[in-house]
C-alpha positions as semicolon CSV with decimal commas, in nm:
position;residue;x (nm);y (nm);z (nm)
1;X;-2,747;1,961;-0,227
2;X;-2,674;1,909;0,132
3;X;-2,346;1,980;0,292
4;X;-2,193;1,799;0,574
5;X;-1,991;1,904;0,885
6;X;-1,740;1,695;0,823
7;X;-1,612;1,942;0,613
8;X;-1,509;2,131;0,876
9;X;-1,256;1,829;0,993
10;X;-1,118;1,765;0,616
11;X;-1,082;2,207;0,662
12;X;-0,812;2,137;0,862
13;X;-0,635;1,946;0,555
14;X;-0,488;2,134;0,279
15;X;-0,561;1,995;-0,072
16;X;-0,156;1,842;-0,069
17;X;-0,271;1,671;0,258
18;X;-0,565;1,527;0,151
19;X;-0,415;1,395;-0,171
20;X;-0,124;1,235;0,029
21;X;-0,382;1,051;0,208
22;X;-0,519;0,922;-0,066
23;X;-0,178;0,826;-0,230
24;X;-0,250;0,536;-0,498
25;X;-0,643;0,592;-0,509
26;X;-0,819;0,652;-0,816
27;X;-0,794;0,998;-0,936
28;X;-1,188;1,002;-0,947
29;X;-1,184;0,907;-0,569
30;X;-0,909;1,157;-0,482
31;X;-1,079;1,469;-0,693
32;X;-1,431;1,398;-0,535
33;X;-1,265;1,400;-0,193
34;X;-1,140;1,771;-0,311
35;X;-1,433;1,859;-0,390
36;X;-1,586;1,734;-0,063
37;X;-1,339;1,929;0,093
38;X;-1,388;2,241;-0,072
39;X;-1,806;2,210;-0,042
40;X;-1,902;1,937;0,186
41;X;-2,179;1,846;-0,057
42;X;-2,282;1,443;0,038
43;X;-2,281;1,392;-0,355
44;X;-1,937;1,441;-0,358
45;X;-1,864;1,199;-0,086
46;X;-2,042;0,949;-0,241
47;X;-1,836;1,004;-0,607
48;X;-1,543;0,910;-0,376
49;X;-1,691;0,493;-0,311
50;X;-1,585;0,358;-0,625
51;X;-1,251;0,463;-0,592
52;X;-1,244;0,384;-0,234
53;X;-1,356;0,032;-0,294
54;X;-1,153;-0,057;-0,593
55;X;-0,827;0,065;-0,365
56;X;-0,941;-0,163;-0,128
57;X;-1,037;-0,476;-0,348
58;X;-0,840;-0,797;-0,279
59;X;-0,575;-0,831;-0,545
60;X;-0,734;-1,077;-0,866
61;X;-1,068;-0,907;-0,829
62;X;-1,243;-0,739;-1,100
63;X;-1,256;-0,316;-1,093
64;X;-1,633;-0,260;-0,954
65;X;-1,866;-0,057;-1,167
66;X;-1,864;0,282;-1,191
67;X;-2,172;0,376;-1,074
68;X;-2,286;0,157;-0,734
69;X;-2,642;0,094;-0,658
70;X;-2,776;0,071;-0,321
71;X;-2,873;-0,283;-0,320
72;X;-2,503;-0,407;-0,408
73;X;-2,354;-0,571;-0,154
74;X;-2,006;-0,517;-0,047
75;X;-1,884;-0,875;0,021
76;X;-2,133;-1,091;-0,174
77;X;-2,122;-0,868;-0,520
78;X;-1,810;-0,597;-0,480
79;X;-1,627;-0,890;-0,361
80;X;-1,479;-0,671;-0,043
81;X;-1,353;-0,875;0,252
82;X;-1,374;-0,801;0,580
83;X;-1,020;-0,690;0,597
84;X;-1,071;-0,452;0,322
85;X;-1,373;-0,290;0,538
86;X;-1,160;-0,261;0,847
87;X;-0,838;-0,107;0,632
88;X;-1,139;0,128;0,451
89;X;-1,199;0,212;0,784
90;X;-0,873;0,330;0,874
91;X;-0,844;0,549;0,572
92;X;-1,216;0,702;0,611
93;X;-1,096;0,750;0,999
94;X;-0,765;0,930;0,897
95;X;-0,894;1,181;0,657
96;X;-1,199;1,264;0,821
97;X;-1,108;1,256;1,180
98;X;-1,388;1,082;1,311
99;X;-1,356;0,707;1,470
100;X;-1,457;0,438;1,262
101;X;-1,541;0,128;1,494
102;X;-1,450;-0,204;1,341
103;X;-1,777;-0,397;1,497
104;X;-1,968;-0,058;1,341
105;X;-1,849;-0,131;0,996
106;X;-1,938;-0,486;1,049
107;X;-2,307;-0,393;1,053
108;X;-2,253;-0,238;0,702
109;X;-2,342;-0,489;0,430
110;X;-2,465;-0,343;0,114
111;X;-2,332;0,043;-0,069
112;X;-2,678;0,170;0,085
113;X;-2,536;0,093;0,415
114;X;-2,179;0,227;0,359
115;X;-2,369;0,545;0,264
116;X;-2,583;0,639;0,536
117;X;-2,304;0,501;0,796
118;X;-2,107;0,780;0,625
119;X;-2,401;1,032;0,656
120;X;-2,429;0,952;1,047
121;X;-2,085;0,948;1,088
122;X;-2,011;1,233;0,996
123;X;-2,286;1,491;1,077
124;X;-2,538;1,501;0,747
């Protein structure tokens, strides 16, 4: 288990908070974000991608799987655009409290990526 220090800027939030910011997210996504929040542990933060994707998925395509493999890339096989990215952004910005550049997320192509982004981000 590793815990992050980002879990000292969601600390700030109170549960309420943090599930206002997620406001239409999948419940999965919004109760592994609580759980990030109350431990910090990196698996937690990772349970939260699913739901974060789906939210962000251009309307007409399919719900992604449930589980996301490394090698799966955003655009080519979640089918996220690179609008969706830069609004992910802004959420994953807002909650966290740490500046997510738009040319940074361009470099992110595949789930693998989106994780250890998130890892460096935010202080693994």
């Amino acid at each position: 288990m590793n815990n992050m220090s980002a879990v000292s800027s969601l600390a700030g939030r109170t549960p309420d908070q943090i599930t206002a910011g997620l406001l239409g997210y999948p419940s999965p996504c919004v109760a592994a974000a609580l759980r990030f929040h109350a431990h910090g542990e990196v698996e937690d933060l990772f349970e939260m991608l699913p739901g974060m994707i789906e939210f962000h998925l251009p309307s007409g395509t399919g719900k992604p799987l449930e589980v996301l493999k490394d090698e799966m890339r955003l655009s080519q096989d979640l089918g996220l655009d690179s609008l969706a990215l830069t609004e992910m952004a802004f959420v994953l910005d807002d909650l966290f409290g740490v500046s997510f550049e738009t040319r940074e997320m361009a470099t992110v192509q595949t789930v693998g990526d989106l994780k250890r982004f998130l890892v460096r981000k935010l202080g693994a």
